[in-house]
KOLMIVO-966774 format. One record per residue: residue in one letter; x, z, y negated of N, C-alpha, C in turn. Coordinates in steps of 0.2 Angstrom, whole numbers, padded with zeros to 4 digits, always signed. Atoms other than C-alpha are relative to their C-alpha. Example, Ala and Ser with C-alpha at 12.3 -4.5 7.8 and 13.67 -1.06 7.14 Angstrom:
BEGIN
A+0004+0000+0006+0062+0039+0022+0004+0000-0006
S-0004-0001+0006+0068+0036+0005-0004+0003-0005
//
This chain:
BEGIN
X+0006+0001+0004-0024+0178+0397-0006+0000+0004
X+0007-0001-0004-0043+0182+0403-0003-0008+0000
X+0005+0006-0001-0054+0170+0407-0004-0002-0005
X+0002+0004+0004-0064+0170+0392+0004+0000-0006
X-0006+0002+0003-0049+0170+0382+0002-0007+0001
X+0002+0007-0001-0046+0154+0389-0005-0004+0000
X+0004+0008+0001-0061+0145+0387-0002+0001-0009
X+0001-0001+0006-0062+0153+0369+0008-0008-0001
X-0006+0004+0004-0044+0142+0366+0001-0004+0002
X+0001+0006-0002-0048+0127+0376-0006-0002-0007
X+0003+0004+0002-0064+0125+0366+0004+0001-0009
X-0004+0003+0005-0053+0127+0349+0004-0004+0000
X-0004+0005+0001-0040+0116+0355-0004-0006-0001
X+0007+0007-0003-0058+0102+0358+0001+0000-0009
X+0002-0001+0008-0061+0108+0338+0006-0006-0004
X-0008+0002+0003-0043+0103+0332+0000-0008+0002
X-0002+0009-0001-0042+0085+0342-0006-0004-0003
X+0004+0008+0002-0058+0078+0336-0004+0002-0007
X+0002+0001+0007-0060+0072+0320-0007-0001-0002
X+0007+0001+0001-0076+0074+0311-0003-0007-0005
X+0003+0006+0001-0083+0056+0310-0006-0002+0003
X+0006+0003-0004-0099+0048+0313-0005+0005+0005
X+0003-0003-0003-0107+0053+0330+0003+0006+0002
X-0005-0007-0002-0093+0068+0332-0001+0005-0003
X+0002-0006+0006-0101+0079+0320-0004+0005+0006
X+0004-0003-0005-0114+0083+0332+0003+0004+0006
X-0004-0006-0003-0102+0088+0345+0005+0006-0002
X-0004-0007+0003-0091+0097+0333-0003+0008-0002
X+0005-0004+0000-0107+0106+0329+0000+0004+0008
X+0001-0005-0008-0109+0112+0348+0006+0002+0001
X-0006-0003+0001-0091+0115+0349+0000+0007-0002
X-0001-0006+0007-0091+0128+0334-0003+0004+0005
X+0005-0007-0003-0108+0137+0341+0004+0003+0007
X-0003-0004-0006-0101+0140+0358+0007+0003-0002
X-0007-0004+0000-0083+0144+0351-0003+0007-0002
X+0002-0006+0007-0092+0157+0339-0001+0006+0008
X+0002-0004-0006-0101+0163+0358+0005+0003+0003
X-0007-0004-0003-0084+0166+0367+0003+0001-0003
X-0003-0007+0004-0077+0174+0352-0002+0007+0000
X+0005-0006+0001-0090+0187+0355+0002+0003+0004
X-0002-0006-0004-0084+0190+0371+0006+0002+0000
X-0006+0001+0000-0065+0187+0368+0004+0002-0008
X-0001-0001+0006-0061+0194+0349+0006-0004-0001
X-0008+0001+0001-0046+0183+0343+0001-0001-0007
X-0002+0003+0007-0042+0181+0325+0002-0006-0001
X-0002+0007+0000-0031+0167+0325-0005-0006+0001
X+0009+0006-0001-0046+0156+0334-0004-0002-0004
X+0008+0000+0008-0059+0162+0321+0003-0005-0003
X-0003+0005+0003-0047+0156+0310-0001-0006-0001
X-0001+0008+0000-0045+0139+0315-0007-0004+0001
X+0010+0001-0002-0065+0138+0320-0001+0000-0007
X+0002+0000+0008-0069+0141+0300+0004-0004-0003
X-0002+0006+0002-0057+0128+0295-0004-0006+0004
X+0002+0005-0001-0064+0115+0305-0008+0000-0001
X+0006+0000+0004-0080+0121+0301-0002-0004-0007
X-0001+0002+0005-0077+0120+0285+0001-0007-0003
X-0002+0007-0001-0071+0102+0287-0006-0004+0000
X+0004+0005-0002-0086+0095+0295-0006+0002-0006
X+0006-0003+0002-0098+0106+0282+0003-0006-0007
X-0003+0003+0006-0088+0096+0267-0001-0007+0001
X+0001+0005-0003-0090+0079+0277-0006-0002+0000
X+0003-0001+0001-0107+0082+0278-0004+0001-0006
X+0002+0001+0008-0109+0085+0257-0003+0009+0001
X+0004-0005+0001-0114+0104+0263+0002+0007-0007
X-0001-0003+0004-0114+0116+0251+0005+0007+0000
X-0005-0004-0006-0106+0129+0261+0006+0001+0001
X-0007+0001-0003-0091+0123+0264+0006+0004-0004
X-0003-0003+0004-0085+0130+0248+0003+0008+0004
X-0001-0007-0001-0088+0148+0254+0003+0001+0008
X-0003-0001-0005-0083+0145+0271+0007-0001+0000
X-0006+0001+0001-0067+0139+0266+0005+0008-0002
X-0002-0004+0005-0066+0155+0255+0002+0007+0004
X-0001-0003-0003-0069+0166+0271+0005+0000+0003
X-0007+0000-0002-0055+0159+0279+0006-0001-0001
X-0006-0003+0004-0041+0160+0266-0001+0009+0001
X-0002-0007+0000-0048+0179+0266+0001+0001+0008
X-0002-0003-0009-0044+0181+0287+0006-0003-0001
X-0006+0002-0001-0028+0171+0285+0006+0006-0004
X-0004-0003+0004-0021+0183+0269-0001+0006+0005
X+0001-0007-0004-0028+0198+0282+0006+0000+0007
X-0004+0002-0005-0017+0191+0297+0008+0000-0002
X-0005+0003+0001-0004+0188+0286+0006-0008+0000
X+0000+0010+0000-0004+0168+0287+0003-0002-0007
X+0000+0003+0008+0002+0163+0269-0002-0008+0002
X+0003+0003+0000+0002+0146+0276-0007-0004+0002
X+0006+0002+0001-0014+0144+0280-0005+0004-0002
X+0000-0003+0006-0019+0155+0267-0001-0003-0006
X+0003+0007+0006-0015+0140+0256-0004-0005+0003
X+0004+0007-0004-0021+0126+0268-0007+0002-0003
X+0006+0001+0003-0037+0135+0266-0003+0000-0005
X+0001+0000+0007-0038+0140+0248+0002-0010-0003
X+0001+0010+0003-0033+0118+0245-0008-0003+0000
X+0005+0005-0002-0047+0114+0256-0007+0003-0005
X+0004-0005+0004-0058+0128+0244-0001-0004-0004
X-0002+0003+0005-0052+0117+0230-0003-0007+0002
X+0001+0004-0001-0057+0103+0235-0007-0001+0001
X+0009+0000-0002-0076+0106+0241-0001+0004-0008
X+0003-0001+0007-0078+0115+0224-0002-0005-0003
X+0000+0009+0004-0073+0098+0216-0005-0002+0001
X+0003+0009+0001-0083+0087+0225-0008+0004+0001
X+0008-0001-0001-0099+0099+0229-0004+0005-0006
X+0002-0005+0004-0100+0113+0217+0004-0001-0007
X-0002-0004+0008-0090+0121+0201+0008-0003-0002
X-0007+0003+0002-0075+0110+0194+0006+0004-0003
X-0004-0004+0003-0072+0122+0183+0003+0008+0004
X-0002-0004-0009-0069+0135+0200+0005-0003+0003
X-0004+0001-0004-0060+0124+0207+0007-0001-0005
X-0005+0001+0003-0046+0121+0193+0003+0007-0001
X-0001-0006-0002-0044+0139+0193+0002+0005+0005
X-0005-0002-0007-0040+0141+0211+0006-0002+0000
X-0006+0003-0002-0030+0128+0211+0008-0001-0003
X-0008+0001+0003-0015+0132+0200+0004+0006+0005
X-0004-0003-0004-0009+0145+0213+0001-0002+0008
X+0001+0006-0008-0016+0136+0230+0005-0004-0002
X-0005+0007+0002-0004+0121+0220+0007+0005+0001
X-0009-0004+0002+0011+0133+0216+0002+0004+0008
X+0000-0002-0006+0009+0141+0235+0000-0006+0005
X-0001+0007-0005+0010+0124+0245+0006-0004-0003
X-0006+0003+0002+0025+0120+0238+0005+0001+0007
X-0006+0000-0005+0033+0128+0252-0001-0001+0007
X+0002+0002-0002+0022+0122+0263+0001-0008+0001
X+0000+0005+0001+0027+0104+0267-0006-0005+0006
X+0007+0004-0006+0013+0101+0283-0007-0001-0004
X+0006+0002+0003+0001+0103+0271-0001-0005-0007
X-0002+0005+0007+0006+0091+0258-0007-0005-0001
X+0005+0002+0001-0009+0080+0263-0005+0003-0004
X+0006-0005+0005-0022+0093+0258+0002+0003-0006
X-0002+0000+0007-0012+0097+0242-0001-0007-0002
X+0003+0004+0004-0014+0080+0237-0007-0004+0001
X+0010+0002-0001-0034+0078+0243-0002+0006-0005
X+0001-0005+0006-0035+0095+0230+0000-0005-0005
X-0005+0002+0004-0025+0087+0219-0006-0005-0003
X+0005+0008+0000-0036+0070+0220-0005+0003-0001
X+0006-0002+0003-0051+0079+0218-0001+0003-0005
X+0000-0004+0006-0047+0088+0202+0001-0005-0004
X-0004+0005+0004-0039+0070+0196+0006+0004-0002
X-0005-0003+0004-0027+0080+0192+0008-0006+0001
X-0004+0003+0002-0008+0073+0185+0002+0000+0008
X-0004+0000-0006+0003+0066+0202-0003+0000+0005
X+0006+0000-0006-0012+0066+0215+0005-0005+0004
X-0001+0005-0003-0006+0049+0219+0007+0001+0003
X-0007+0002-0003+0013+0051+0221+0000+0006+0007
X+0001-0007-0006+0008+0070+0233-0001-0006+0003
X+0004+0005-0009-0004+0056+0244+0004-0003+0002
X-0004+0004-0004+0009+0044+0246+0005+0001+0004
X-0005-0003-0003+0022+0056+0249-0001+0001+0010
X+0005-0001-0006+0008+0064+0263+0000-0007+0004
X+0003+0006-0004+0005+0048+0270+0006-0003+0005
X-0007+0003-0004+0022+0041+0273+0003+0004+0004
X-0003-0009-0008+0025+0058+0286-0007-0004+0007
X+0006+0001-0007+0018+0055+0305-0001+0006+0001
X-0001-0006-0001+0015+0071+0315-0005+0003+0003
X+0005+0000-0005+0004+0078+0326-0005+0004-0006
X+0005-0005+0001-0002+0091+0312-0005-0004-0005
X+0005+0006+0006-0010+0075+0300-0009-0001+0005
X+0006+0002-0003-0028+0075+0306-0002-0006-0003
X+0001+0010+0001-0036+0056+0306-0007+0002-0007
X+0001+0002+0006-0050+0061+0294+0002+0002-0006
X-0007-0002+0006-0038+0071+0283+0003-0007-0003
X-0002+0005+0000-0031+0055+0285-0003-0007-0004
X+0003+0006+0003-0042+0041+0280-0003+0005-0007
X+0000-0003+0006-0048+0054+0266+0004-0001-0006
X-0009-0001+0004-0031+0053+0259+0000-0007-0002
X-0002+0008+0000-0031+0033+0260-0005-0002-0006
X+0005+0001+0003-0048+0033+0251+0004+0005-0007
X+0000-0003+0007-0044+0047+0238+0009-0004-0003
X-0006+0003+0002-0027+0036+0235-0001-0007-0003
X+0002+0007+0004-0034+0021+0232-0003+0003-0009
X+0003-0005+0007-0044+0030+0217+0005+0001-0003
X-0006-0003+0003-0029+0038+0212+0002-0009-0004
X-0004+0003+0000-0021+0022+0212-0004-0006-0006
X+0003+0007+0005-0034+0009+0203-0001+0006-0005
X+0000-0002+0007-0035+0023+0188+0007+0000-0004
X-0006+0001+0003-0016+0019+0186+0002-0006+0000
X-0002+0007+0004-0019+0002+0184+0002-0003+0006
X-0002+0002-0008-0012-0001+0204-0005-0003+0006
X+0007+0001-0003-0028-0010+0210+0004-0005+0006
X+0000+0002-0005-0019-0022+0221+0004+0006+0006
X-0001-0005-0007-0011-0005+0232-0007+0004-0001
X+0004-0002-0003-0026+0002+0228-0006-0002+0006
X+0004+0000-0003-0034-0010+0236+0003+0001+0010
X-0002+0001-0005-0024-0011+0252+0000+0009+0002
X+0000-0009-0002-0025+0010+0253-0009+0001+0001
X+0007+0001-0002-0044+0005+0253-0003-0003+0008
X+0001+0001-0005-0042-0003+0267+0003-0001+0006
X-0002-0005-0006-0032+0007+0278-0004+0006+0000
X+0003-0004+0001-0046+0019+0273-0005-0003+0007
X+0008+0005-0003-0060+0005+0281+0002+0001+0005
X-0002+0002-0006-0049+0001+0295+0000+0008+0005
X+0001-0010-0003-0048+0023+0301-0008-0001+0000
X+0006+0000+0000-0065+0023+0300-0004-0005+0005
X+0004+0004-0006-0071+0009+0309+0003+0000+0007
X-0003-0003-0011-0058+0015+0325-0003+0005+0001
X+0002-0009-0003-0066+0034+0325-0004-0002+0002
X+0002+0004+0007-0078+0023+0326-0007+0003-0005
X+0006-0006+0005-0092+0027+0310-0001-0008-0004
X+0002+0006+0002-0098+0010+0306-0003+0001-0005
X+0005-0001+0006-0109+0018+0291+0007+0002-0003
X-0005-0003+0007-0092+0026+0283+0003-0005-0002
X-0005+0006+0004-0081+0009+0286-0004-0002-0006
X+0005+0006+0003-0098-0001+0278+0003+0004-0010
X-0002-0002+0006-0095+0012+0263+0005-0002-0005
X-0008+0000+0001-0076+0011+0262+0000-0007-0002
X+0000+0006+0002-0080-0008+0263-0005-0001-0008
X+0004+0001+0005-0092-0005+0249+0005+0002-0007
X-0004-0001+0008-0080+0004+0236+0006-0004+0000
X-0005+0005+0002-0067-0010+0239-0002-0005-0002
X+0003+0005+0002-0079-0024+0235-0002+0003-0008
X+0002+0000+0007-0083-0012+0219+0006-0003-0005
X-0008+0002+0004-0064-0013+0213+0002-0006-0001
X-0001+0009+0002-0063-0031+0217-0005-0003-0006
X+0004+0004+0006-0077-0036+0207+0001+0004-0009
X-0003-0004+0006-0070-0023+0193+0006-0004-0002
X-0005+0002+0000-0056-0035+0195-0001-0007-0003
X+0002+0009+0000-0064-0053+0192+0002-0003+0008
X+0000+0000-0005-0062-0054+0210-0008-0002+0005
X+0006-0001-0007-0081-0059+0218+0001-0002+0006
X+0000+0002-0005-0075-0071+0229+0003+0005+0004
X-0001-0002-0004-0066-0059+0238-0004+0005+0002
X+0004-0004+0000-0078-0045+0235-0006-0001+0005
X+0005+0005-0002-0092-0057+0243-0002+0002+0007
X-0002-0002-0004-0085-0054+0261-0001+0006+0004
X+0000-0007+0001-0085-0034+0260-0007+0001-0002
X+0005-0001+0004-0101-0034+0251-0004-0003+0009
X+0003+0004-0005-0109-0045+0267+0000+0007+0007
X-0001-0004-0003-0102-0033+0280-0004+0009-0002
X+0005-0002+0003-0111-0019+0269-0004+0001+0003
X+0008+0003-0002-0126-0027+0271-0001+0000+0006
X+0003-0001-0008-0127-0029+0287+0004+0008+0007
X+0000-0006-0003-0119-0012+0293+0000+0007-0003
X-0002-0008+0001-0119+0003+0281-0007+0002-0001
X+0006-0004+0002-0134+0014+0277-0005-0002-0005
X+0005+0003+0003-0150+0011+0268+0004+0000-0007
X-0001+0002+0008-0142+0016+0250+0007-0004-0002
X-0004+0002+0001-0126+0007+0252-0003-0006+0002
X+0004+0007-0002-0136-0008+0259-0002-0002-0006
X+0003+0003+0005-0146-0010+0244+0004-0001-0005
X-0006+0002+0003-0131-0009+0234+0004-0008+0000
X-0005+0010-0001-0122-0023+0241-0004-0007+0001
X+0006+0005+0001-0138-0032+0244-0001-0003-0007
X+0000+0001+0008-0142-0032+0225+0007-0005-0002
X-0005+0002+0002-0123-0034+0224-0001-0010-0001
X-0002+0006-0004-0122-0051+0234-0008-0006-0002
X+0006+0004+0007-0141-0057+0224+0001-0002-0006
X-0002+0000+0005-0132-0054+0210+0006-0007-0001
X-0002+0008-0001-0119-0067+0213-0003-0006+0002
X+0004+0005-0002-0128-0079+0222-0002-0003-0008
X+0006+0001+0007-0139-0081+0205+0005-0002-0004
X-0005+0003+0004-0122-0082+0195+0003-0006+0000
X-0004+0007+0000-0118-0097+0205-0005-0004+0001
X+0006+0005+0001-0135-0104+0203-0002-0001+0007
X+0000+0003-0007-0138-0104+0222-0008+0005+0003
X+0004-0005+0001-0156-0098+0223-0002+0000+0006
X+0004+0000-0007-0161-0101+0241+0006+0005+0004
X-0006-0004-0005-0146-0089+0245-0003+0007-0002
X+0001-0005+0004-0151-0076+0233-0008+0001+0001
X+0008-0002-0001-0171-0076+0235-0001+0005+0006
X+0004-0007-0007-0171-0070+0252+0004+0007+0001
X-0004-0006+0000-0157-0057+0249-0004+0004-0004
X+0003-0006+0006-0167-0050+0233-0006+0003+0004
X+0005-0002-0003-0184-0050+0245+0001+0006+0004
X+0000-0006-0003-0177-0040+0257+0004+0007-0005
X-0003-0005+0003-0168-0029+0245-0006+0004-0005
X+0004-0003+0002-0186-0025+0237-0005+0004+0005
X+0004-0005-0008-0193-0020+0256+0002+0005+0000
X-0003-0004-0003-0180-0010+0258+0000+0006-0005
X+0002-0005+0009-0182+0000+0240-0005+0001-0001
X+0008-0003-0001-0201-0001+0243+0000+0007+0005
X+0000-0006-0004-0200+0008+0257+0003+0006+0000
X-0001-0004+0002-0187+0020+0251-0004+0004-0007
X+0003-0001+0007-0197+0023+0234+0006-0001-0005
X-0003+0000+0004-0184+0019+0227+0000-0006-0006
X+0002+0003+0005-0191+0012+0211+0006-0006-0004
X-0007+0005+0004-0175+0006+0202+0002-0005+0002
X-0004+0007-0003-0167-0004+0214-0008-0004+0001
X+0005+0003-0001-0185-0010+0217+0000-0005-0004
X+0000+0003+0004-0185-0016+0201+0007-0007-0003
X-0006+0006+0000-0169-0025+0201+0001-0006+0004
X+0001+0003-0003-0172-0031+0216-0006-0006-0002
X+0006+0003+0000-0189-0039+0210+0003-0004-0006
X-0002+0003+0005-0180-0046+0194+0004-0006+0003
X-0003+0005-0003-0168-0054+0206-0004-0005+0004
X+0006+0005-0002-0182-0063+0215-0004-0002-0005
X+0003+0003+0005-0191-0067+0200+0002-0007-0003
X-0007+0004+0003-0175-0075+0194+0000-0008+0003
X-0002+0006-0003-0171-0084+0209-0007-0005+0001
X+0008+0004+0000-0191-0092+0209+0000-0003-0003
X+0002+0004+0005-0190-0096+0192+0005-0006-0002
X-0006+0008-0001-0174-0109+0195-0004-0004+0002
X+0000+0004-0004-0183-0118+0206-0010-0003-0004
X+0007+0002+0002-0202-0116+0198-0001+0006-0007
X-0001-0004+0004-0202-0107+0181-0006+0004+0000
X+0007-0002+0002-0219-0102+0180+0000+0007+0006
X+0000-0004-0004-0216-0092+0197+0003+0007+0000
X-0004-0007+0000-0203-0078+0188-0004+0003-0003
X+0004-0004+0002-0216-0071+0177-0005+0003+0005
X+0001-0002-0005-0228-0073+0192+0001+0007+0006
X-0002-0006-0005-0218-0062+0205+0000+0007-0005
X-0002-0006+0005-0212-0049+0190-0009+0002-0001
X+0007-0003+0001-0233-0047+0186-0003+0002+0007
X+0002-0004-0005-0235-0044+0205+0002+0007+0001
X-0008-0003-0001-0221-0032+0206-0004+0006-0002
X+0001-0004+0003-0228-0022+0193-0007+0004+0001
X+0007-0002-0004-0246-0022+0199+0000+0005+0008
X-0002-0004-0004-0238-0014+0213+0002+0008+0000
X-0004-0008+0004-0230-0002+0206-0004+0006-0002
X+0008-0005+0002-0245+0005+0196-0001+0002+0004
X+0005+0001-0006-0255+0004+0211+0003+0007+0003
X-0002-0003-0004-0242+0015+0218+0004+0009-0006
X-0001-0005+0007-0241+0028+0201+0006+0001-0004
X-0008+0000+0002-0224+0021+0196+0000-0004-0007
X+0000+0003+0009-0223+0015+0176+0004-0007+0003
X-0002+0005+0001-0213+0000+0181+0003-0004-0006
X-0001+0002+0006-0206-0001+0165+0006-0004+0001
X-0004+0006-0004-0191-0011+0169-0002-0008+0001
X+0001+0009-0004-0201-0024+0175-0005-0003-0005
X+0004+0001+0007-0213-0024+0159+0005-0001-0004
X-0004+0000+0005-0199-0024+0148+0003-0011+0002
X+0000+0007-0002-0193-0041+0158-0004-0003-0001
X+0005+0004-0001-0210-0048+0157-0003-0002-0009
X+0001+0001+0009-0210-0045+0137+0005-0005-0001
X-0005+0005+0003-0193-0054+0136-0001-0005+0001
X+0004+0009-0003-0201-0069+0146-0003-0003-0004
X+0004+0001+0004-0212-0069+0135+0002-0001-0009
X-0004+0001+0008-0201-0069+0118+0002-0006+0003
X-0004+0006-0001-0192-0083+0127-0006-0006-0002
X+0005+0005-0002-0208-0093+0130-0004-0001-0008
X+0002+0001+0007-0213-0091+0111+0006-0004-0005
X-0008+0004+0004-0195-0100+0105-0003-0008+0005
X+0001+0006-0003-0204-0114+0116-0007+0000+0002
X+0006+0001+0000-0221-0119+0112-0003-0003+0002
X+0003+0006-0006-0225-0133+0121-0001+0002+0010
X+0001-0002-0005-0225-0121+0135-0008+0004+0000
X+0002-0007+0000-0239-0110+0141+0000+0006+0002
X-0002-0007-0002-0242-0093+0138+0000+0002+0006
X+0001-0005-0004-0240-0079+0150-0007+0003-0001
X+0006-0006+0000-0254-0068+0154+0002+0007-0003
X-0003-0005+0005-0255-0053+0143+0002+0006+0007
X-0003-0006-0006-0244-0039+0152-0005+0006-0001
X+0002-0008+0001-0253-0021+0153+0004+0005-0002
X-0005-0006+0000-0247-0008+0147+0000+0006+0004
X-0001-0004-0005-0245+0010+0158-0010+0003-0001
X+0011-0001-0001-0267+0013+0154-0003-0004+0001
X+0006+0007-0005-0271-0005+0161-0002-0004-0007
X+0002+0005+0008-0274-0010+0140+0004-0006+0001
X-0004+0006+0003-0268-0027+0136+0007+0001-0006
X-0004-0002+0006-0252-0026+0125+0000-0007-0003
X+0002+0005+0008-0255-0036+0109+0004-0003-0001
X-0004+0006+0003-0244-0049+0103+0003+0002-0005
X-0002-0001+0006-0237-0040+0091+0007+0001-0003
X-0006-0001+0001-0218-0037+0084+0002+0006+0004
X-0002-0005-0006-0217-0021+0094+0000-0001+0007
X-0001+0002-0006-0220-0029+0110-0002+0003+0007
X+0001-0002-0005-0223-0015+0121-0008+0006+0000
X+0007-0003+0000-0241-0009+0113-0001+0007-0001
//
């Protein structure tokens, strides 16, 4: 074997050992470009091959669009090589980036031959039930589990946590939420060894969803905290909101105020209106246990914000009417101040309420 022969199949083997998690993306990015370079000088099939799969991997990982048609490349070089098995392998993974990134209706159309061709394939059982799981389709879950109870050098880890993640799913739409929860967090637990702190904080986020889908908050509570203080801005505000939200159920307002405030910083600064609005509902909330007067107060700051910043704030106008319906079943209180409507007029008092 030549010299650039060799470092062409060193840097595929670097390709194949590391899982695309977290900061490893980046290097699997430098990886690729340079394999793509020594395939230039060293033509190999095979290599390409395996170089378009893990591309494709990291391109689907990333949410990229792409991955669909890179996948679709390297089913057509495996059918040209005469690979059937990976041929199917890559045709599943085609199937599955439809699913999650493009044309459903594309991928249910690949997938009844990719399915019927991986039968005879049993290393690739995992990615027939990550297809599988992405279509919903019948038996996803019993493929995953099947995959999952196999060890073996050729199971990649995030193949792997994948599979634990699209299992649990499987599993709480059959009604199986206590395995699903536990397949949630052998999902959390792969992820935070790669390590990828932002994907556990997620993994932990869609298990506190299913707890609390369960009547579960206390446990959810935990999950949801961890979140917060490690997953990304939009699962952050998630769980932040989440964990304001309870607080406020258990009447605990000095728990819930400072959570809601930061969870309106963090939603100012993203522009992200909605949560803003929720967030500002929650702090209103939690001010008016303590001083009633102060939850219309924040909600008519909130909104003056908002304006200011070209945002209708209806959400938070609509909350400042019902205060206001409430405060008219109790007239020994007083009024609010008239809300504005979105051109700065006063809205009237009148049975329509919104002017």
């Amino acid at each position: 074997m030549s010299e650039p022969q060799t470092a062409a199949a060193a840097l595929a083997a670097a390709l194949d050992a590391q899982a695309p998690f977290g900061p490893a993306l980046a290097q699997l990015a430098e990886l690729d470009a340079a394999l793509v370079q020594a395939l230039g000088r060293a033509p190999d099939a095979p290599l390409a091959l395996r170089a378009l799969l893990r591309r494709g991997e990291r391109q689907l990982v990333l949410g990229q669009e792409e991955a669909a048609a890179t996948f679709a490349e390297a089913a057509r070089r495996a059918m040209a090589l005469g690979d059937a098995e990976a041929d199917a392998h890559a045709r599943l993974w085609c199937v599955r980036a439809l699913a999650e990134l493009g044309s459903v209706a594309d991928a249910r159309a690949l997938m009844e031959r990719a399915d019927r061709d991986a039968e005879h394939f049993p290393t690739i059982e995992l990615t027939r039930g990550l297809a599988r799981a992405a279509l919903r389709a019948e038996g996803a879950a019993s493929s995953l589990e099947r995959a999952l109870r196999e060890t073996g050098p050729e199971r990649r880890r995030r193949e792997e946590h994948d599979g634990w993640l699209a299992l649990g799913e499987a599993l709480e739409r059959d009604a199986r939420w206590r395995e699903a929860d536990a397949a949630y967090a052998r999902a959390q637990a792969l992820a935070r060894g790669a390590p990828d702190p932002a994907l556990a904080a997620r993994d932990a986020l869609i298990r506190a969803l299913s707890l609390l889908r369960h009547g579960m908050p206390r446990q959810a509570a935990p999950l949801l905290s961890v979140v917060w203080s490690e997953g990304a801005d939009t699962t952050r505000l998630t769980a932040g909101l989440l964990l304001s939200g309870l607080a406020l159920a258990e009447g605990d307002s000095r728990r819930a105020g400072p959570l809601a405030a930061s969870c309106q910083a963090l939603a100012r600064e993203r522009r992200s209106w909605l949560a803003y609005a929720a967030a500002t509902i929650d702090l209103a909330t939690a001010r008016g246990l303590d001083d009633p007067d102060a939850e219309a107060a924040t909600l008519r700051e909130a909104l003056a914000e908002c304006r200011a910043m070209g945002e209708p704030g209806a959400l938070l106008q609509s909350r400042l009417l019902e205060l206001r319906g409430q405060r008219r079943q109790r007239p020994e209180e007083p009024q609010d101040a008239p809300v504005t409507d979105e051109g700065g007029a006063a809205v009237e008092d009148d049975d329509d309420g919104v002017g």
